[in-house]
C-alpha positions in Angstrom: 0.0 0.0 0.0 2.7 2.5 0.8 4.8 2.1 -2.4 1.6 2.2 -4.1 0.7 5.9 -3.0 4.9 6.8 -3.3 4.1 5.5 -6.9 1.3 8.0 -7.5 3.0 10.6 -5.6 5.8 10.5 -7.7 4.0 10.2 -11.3 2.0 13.0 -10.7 5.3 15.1 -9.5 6.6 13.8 -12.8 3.4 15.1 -14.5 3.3 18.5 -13.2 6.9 19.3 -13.5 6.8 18.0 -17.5 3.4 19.9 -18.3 4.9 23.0 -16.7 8.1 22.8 -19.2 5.9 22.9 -22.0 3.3 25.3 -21.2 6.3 27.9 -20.3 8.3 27.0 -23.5 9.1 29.5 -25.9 6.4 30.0 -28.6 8.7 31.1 -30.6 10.7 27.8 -31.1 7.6 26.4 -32.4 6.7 28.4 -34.8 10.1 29.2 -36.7 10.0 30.3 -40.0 12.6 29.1 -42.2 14.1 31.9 -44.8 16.5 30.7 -47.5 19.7 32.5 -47.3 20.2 33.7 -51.4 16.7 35.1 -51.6 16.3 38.6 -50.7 13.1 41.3 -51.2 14.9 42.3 -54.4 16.2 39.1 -55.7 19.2 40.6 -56.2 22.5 39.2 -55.7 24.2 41.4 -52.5 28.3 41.3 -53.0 29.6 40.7 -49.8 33.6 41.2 -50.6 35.6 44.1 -52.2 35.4 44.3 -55.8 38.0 45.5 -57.5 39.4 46.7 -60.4 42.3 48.0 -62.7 41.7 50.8 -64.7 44.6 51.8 -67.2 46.0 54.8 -68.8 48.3 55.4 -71.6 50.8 58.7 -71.5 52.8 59.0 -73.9 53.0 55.4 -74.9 53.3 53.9 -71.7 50.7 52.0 -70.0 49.9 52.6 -66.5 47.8 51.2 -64.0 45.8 51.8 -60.6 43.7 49.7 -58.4 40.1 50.6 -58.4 37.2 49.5 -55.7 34.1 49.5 -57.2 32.6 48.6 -54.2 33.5 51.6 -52.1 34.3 54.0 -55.4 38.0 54.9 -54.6 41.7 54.3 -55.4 42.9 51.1 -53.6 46.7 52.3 -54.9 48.0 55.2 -54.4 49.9 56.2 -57.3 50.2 55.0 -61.2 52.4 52.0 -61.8 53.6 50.5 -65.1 52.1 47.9 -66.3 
């Protein structure tokens, strides 16, 4: 009779303790939504790293170049070099 009721005791300790983990879980977890990574609003495809560039120049019949970015619209080099 005794480890009868510690029986029952214990399930329904069990019980309460498991139904109060779920009804205090995060709703959120449940109802994820799961977004692909390449699509975006514009479905467009967003560069992530520097692009770059060289642009050349001829003076006087020698051909120089410099480093563009594209991405941030300036002179990666400094100065003119031969190429």
């Amino acid at each position: 009779m005794k480890n009868k009721k510690l029986l029952f005791i214990l399930g329904f300790i069990a019980q309460v303790t498991l139904s109060l983990n779920i009804a205090y879980a995060n709703p959120a977890y449940f109802s994820a939504q799961i977004i692909p990574c390449s699509a975006t609003s514009d479905s467009e495809i967003v560069p992530r790293a520097n692009v770059t560039g060289y642009q050349y120049m001829e003076i006087n019949g020698v051909l120089y170049k410099r480093l563009w970015s594209y991405t941030y619209g300036r002179w990666e080099d400094p100065y003119w070099t031969k190429a």
